[in-house]
ChimeraX commands (.cxc) that place a marker at each C-alpha (Angstrom):
marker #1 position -3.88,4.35,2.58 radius 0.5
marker #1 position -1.58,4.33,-0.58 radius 0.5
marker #1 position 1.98,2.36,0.62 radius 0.5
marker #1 position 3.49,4.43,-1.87 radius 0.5
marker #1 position 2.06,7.66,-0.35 radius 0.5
marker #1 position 3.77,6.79,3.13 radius 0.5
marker #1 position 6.56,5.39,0.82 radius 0.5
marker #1 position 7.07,9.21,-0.93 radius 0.5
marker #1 position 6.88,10.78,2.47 radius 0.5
marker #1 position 9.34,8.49,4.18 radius 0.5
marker #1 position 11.83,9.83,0.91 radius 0.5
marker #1 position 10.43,13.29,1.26 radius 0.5
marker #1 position 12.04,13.28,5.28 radius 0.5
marker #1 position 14.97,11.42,4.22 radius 0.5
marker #1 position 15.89,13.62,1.50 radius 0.5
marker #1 position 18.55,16.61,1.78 radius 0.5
marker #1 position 18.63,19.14,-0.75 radius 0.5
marker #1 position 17.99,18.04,-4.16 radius 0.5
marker #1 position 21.43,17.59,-5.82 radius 0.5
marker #1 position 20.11,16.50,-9.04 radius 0.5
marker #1 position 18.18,19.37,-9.47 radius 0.5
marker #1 position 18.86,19.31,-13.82 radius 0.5
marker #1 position 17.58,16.21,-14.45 radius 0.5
marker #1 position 14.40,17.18,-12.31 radius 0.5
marker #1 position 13.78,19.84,-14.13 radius 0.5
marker #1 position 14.19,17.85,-17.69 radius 0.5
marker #1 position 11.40,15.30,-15.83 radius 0.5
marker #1 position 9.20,18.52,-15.09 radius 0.5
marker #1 position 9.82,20.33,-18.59 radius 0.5
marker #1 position 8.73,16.67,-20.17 radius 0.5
marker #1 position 5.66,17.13,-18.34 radius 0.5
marker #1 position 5.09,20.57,-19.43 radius 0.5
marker #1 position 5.25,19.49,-23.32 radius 0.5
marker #1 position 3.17,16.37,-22.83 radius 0.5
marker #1 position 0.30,18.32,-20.87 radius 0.5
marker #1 position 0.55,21.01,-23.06 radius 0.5
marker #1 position 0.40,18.47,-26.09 radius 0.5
marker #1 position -2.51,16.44,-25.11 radius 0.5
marker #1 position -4.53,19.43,-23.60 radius 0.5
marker #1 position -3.23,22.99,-25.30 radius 0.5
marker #1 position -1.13,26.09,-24.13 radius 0.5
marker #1 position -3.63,27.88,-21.80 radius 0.5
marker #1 position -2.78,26.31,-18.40 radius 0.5
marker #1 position -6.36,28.34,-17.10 radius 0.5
marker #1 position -8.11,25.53,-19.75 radius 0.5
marker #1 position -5.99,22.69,-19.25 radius 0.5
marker #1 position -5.97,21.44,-15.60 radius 0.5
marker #1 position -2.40,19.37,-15.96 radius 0.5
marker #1 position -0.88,21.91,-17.60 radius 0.5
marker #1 position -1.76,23.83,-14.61 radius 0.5
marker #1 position -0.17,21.29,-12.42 radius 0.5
marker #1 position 3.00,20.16,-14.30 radius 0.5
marker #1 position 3.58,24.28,-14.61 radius 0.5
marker #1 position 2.92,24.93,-10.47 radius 0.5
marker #1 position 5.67,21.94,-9.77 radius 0.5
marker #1 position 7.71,23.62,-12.26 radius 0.5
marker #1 position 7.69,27.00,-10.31 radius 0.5
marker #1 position 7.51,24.90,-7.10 radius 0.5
marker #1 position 11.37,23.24,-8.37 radius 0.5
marker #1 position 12.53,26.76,-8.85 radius 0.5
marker #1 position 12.10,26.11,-12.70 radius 0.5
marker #1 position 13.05,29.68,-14.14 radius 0.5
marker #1 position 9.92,30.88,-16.43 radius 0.5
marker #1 position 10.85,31.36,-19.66 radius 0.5
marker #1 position 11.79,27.37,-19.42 radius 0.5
marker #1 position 8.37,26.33,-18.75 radius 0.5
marker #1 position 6.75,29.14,-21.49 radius 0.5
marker #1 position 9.08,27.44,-23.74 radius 0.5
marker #1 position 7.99,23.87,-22.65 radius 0.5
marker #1 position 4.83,25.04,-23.26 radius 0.5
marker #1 position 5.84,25.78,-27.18 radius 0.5
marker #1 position 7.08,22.83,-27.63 radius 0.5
marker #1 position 3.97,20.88,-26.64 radius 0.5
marker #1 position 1.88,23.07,-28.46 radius 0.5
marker #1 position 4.08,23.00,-31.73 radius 0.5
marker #1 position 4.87,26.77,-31.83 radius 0.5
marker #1 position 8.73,25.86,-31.00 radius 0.5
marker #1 position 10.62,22.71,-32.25 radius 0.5
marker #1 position 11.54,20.11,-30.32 radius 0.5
marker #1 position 12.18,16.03,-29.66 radius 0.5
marker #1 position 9.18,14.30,-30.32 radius 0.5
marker #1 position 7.90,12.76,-26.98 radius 0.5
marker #1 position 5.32,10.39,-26.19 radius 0.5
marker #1 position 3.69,8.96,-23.12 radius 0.5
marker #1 position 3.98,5.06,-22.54 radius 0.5
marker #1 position 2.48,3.30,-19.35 radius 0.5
marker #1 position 4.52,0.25,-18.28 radius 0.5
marker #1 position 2.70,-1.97,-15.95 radius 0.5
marker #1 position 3.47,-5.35,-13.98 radius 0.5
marker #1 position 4.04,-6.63,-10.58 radius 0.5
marker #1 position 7.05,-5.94,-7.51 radius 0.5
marker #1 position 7.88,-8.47,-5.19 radius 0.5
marker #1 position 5.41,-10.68,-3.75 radius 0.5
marker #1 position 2.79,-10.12,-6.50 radius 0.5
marker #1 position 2.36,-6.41,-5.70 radius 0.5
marker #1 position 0.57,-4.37,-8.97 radius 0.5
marker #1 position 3.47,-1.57,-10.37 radius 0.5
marker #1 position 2.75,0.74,-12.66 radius 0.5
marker #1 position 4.92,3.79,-14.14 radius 0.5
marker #1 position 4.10,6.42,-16.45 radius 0.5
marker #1 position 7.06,7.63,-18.79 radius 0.5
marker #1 position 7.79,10.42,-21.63 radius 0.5
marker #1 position 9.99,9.28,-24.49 radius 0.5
marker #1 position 11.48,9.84,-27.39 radius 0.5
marker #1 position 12.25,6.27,-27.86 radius 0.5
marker #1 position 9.66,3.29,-26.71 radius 0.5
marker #1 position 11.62,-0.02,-27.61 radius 0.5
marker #1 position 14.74,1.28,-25.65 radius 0.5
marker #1 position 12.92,2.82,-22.54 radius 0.5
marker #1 position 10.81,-0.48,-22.93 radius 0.5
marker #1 position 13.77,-2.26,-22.37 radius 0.5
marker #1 position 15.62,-0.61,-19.46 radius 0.5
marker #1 position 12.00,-0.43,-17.47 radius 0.5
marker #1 position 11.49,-4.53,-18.11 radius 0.5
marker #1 position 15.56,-4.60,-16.65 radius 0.5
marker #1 position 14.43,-2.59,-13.50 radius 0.5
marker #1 position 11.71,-4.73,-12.49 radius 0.5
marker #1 position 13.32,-8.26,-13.13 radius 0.5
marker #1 position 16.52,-7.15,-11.21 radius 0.5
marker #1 position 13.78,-6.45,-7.86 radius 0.5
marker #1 position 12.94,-9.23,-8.27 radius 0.5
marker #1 position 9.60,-8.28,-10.30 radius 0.5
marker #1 position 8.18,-8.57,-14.14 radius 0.5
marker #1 position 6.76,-6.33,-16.59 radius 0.5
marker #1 position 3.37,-7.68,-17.97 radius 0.5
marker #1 position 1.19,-6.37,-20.85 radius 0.5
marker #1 position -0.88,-4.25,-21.03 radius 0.5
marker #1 position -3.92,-3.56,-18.76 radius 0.5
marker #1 position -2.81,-6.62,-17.05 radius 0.5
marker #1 position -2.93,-4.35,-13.69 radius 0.5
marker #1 position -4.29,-0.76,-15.15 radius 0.5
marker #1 position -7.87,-2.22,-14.37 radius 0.5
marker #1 position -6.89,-1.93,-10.77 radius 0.5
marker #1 position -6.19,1.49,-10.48 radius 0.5
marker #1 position -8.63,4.77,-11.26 radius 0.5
marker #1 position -7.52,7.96,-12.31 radius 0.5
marker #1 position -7.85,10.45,-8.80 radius 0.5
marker #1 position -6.88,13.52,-7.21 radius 0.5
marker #1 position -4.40,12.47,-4.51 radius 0.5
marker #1 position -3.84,15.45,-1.58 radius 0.5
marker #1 position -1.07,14.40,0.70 radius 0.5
marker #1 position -1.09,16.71,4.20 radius 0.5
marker #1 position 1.79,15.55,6.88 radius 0.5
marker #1 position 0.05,14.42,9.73 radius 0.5
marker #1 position 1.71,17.23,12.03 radius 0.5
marker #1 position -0.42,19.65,10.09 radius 0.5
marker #1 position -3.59,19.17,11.16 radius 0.5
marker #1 position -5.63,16.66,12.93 radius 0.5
marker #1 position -7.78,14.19,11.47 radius 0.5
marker #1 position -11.34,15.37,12.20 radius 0.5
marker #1 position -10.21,18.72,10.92 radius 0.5
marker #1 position -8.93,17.68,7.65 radius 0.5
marker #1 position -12.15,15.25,7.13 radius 0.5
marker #1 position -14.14,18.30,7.72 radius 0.5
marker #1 position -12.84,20.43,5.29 radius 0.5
marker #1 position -11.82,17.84,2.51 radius 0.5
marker #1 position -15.53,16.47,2.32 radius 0.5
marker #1 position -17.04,19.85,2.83 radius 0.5
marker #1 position -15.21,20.27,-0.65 radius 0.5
marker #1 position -16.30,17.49,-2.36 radius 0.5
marker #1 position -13.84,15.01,-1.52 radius 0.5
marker #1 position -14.01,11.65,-2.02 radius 0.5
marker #1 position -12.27,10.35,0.97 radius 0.5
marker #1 position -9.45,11.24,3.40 radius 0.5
marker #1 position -7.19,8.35,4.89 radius 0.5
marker #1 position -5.09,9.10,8.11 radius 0.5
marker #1 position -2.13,7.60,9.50 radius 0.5
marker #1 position 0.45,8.28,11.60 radius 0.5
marker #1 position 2.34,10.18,9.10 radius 0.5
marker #1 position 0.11,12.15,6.40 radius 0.5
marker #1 position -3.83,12.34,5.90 radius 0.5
marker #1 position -4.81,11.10,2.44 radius 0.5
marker #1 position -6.86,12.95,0.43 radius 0.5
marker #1 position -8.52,11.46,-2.70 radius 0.5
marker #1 position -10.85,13.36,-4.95 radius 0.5
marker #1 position -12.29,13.13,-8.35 radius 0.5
marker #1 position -10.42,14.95,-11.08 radius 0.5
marker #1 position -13.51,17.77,-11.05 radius 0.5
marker #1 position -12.97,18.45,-7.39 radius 0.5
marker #1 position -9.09,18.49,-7.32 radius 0.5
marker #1 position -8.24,22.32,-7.72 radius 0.5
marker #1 position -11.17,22.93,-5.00 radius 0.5
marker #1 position -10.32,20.68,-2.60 radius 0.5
marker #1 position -6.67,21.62,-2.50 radius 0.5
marker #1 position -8.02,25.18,-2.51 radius 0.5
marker #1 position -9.77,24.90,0.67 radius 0.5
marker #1 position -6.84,22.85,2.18 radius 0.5
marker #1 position -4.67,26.25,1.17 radius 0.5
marker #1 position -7.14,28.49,2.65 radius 0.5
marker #1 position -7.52,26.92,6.02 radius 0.5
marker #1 position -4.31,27.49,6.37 radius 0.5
marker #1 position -3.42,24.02,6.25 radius 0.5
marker #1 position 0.24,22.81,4.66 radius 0.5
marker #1 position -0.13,20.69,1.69 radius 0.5
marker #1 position 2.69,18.70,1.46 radius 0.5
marker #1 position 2.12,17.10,-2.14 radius 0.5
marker #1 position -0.81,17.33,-4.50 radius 0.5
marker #1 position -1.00,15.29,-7.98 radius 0.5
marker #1 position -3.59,13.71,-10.67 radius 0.5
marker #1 position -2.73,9.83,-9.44 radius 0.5
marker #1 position -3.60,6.50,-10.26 radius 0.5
marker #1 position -5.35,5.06,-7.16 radius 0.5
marker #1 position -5.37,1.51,-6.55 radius 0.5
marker #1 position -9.05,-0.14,-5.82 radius 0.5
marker #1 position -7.74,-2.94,-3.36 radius 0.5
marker #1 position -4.94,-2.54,-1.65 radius 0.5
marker #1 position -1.76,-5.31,-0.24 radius 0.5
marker #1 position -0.57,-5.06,2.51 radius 0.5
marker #1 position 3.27,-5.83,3.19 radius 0.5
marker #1 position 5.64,-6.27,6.08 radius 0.5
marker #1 position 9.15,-5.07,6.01 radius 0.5
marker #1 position 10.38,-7.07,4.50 radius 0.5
marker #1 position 8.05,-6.71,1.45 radius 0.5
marker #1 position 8.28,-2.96,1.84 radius 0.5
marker #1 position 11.86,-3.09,1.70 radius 0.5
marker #1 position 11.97,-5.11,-1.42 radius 0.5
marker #1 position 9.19,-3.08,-2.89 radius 0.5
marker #1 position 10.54,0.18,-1.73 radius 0.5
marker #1 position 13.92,-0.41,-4.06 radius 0.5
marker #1 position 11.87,-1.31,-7.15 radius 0.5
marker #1 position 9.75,2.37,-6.67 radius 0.5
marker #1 position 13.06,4.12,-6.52 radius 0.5
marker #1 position 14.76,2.26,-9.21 radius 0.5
marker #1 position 11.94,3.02,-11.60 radius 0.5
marker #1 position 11.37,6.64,-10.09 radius 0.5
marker #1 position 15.56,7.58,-10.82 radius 0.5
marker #1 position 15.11,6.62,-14.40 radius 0.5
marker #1 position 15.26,9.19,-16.59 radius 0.5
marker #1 position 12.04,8.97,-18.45 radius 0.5
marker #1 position 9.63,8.23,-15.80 radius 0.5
marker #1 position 7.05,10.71,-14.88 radius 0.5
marker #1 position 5.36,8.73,-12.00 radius 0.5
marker #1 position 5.05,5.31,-10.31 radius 0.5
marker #1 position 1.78,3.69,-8.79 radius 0.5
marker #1 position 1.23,0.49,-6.48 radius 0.5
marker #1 position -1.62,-0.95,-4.89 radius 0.5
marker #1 position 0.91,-1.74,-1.59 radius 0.5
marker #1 position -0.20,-0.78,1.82 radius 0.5
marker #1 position 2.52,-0.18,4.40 radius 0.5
marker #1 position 1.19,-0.32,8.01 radius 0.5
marker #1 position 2.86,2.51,10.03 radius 0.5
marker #1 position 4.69,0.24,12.24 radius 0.5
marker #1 position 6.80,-0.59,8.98 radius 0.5
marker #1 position 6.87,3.08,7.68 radius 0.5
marker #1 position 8.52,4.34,10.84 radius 0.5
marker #1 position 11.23,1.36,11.12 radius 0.5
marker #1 position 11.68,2.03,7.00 radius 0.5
marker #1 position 11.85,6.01,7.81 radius 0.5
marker #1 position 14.61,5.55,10.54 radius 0.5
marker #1 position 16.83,3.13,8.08 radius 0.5
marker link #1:1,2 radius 0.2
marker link #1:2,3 radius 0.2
marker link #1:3,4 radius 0.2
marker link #1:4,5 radius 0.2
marker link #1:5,6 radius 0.2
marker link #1:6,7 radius 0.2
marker link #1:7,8 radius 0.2
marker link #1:8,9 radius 0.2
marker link #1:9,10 radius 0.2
marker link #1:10,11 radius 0.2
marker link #1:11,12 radius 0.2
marker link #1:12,13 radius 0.2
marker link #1:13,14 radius 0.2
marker link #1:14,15 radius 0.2
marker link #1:15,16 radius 0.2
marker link #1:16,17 radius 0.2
marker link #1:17,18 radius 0.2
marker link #1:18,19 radius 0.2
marker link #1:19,20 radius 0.2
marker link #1:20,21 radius 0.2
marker link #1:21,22 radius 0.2
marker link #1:22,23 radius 0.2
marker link #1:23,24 radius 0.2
marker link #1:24,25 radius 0.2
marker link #1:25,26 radius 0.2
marker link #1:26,27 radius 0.2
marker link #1:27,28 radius 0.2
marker link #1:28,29 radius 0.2
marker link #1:29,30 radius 0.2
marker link #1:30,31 radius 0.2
marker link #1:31,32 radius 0.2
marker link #1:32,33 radius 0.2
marker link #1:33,34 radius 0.2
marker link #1:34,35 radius 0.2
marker link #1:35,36 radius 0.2
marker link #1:36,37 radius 0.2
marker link #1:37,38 radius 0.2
marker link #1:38,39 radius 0.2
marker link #1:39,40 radius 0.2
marker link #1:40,41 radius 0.2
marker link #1:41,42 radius 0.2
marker link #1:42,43 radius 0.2
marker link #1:43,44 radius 0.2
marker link #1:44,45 radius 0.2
marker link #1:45,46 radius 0.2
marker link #1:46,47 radius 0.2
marker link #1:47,48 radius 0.2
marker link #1:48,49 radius 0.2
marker link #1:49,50 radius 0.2
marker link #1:50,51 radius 0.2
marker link #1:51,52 radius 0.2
marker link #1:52,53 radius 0.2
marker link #1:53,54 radius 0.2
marker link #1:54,55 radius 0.2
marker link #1:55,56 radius 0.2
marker link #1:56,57 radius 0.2
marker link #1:57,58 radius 0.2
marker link #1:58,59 radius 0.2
marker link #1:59,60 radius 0.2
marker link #1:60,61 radius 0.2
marker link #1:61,62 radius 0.2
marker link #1:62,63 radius 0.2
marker link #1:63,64 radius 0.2
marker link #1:64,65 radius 0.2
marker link #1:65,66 radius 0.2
marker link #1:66,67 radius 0.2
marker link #1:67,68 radius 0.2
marker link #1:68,69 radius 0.2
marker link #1:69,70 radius 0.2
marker link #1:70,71 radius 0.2
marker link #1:71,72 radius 0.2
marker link #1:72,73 radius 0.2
marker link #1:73,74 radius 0.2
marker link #1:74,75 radius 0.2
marker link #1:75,76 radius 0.2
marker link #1:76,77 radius 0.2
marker link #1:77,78 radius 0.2
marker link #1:78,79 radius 0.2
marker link #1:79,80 radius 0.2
marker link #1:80,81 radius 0.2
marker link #1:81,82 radius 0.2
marker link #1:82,83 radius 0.2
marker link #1:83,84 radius 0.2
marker link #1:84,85 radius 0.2
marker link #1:85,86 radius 0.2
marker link #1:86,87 radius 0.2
marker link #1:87,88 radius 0.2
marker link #1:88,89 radius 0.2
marker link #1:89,90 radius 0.2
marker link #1:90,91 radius 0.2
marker link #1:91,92 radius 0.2
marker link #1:92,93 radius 0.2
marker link #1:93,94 radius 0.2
marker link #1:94,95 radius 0.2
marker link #1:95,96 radius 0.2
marker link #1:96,97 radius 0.2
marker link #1:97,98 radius 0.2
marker link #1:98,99 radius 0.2
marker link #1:99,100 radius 0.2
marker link #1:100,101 radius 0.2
marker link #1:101,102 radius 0.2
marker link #1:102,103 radius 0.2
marker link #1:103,104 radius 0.2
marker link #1:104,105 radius 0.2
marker link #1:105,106 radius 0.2
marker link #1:106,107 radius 0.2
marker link #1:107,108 radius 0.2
marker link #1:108,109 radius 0.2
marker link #1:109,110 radius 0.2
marker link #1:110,111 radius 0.2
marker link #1:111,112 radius 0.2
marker link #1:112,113 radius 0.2
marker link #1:113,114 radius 0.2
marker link #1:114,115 radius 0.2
marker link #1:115,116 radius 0.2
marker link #1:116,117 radius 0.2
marker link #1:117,118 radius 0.2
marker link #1:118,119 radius 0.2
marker link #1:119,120 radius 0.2
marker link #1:120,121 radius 0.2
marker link #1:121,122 radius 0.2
marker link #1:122,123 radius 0.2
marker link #1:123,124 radius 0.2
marker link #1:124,125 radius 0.2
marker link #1:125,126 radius 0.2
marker link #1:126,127 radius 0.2
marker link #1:127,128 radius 0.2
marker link #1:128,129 radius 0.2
marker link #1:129,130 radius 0.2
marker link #1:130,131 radius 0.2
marker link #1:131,132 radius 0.2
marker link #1:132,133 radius 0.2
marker link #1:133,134 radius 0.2
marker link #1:134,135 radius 0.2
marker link #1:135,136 radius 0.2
marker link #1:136,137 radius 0.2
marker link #1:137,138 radius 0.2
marker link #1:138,139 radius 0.2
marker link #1:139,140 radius 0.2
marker link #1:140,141 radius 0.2
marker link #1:141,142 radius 0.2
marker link #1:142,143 radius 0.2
marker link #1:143,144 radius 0.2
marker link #1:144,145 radius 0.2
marker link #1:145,146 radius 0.2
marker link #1:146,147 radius 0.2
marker link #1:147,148 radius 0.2
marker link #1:148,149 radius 0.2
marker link #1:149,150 radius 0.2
marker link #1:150,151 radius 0.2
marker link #1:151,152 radius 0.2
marker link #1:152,153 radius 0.2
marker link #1:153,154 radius 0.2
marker link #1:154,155 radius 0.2
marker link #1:155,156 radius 0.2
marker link #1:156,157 radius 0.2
marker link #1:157,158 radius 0.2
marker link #1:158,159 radius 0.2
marker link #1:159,160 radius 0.2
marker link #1:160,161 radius 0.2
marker link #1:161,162 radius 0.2
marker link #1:162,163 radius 0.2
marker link #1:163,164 radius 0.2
marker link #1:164,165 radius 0.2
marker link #1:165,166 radius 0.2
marker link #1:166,167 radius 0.2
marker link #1:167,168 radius 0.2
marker link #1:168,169 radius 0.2
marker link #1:169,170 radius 0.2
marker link #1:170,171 radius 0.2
marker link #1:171,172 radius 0.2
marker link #1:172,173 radius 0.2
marker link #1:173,174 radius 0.2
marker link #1:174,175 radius 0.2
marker link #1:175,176 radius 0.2
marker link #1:176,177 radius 0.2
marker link #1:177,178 radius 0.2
marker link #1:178,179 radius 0.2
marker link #1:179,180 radius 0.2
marker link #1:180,181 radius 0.2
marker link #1:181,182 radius 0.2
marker link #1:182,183 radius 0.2
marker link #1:183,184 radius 0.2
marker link #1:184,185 radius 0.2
marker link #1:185,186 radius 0.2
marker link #1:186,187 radius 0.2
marker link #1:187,188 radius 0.2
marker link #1:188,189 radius 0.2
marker link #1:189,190 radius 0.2
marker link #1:190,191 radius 0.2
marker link #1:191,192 radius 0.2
marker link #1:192,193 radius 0.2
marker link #1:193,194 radius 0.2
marker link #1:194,195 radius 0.2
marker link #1:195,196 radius 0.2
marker link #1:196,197 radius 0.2
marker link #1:197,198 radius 0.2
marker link #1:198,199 radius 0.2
marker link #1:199,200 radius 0.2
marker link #1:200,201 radius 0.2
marker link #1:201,202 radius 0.2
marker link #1:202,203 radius 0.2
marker link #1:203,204 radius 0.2
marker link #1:204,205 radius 0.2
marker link #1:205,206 radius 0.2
marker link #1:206,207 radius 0.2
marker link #1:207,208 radius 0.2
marker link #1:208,209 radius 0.2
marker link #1:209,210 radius 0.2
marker link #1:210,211 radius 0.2
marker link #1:211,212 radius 0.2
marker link #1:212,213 radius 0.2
marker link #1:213,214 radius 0.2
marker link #1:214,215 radius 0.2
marker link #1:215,216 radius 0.2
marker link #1:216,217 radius 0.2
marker link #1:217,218 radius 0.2
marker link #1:218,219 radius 0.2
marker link #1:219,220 radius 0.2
marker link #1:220,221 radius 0.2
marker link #1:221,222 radius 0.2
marker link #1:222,223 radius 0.2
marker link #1:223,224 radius 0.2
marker link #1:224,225 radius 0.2
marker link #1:225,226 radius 0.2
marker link #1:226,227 radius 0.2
marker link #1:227,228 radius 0.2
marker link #1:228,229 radius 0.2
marker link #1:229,230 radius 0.2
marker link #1:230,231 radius 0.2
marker link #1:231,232 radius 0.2
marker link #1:232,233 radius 0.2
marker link #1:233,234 radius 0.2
marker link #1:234,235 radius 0.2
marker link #1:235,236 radius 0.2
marker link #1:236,237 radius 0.2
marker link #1:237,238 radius 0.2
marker link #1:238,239 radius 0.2
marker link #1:239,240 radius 0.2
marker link #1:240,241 radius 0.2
marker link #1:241,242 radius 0.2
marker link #1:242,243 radius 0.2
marker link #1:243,244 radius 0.2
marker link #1:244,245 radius 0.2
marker link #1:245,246 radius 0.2
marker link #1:246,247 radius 0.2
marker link #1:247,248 radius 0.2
marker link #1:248,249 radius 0.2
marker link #1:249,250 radius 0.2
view
């Protein structure tokens, strides 16, 4: 079970309205213009084009936004020319960190990223000196209210899912990147709730930490997550659901 899955929900519950609803949807049109840059235009061709554009309309994102998004990755419109840079390194206590961002400029988002992690008390390494932990996966996140476990097993592997992790607080589902769309698909049509669904990096061996880890650890994710130019953050942390429900009610 991903710690930063339980981490994201334990946000997710804690969160009120989103009150910084523009610079989400600068972090979402980025996303637009990188997928549509690396893959093409036609989100029915390009599966995280698809994606990036559904949490666009998710966020309320108004549509001629995202078609010009789209433009921009795909050269038809000018824009600022972004790239993608993964940062990795280690949190507190040795956990692996990683964090995708889009920029415009490397050495100063370098900078501020390799400032986030030393003031949690972390460091920013080269590269692939965690990546090789981690494999690219579908990650299906389903509140554990929403179903129970030997229901969501059955119809996530029925699918073609790889495997489904269940806690107190969410079910897990991880899938390849071919069986993403049809595993969330069958989630959708059962009627189930899906309460996030994203193209992850998924840690092969996980750590486990107590509070006081998580705590520590839990301030880094946020930190990096606020930043402007990040896109995502991964860890190979496992929070045991004792310390996810004392984190949730702080």
């Amino acid at each position: 079970m991903s710690g930063h899955s339980k981490w994201s929900t334990i946000k997710h519950k804690k969160a009120a309205l989103d009150a910084k609803r523009g610079k989400a949807w600068s972090k979402l049109s980025r996303a637009v213009i990188m997928a549509a840059k690396m893959g093409g235009g036609n989100p029915n061709d390009n599966p995280r084009l698809r994606l990036a554009v559904d949490k666009a309309k998710d966020a309320n994102m108004p549509k001629d936004t995202i078609e010009k998004a789209i433009k921009k990755g795909t050269g038809e419109l000018e824009g600022a020319s972004f790239e993608e840079v993964l940062y990795e390194g280690y949190g507190p206590g040795g956990v692996a960190v990683m964090c995708r961002a889009t920029t415009d400029n490397r050495n100063r988002t370098g900078s501020e990223i390799k400032k986030i992690f030393e003031r949690a008390g972390g460091n920013l390494g080269p590269s692939n000196c965690v990546a090789f932990q981690f494999s690219h996966k579908g990650v299906i996140i389903v509140a554990a209210e929403k179903a129970n476990e030997d229901q969501i097993v059955e119809i996530a592997l029925e699918a073609g899912a790889d495997d489904v992790s269940s806690s107190a607080m969410i079910h897990e589902i991880t899938t390849s990147l071919e069986r993403f769309e049809v595993v969330k698909a069958a989630i959708e049509d059962a009627g189930i709730a899906i309460e996030s669904a994203d193209l992850s990096m998924v840690a092969s061996n996980m750590m486990m930490l107590d509070l006081d880890g998580a705590r520590k650890l839990g301030r880094l994710l946020d930190a990096l997550e606020d930043h402007d130019d990040v896109d995502a953050v991964y860890s190979n942390s496992d929070i045991p659901d004792a310390v996810a429900a004392q984190l949730s009610k702080e």
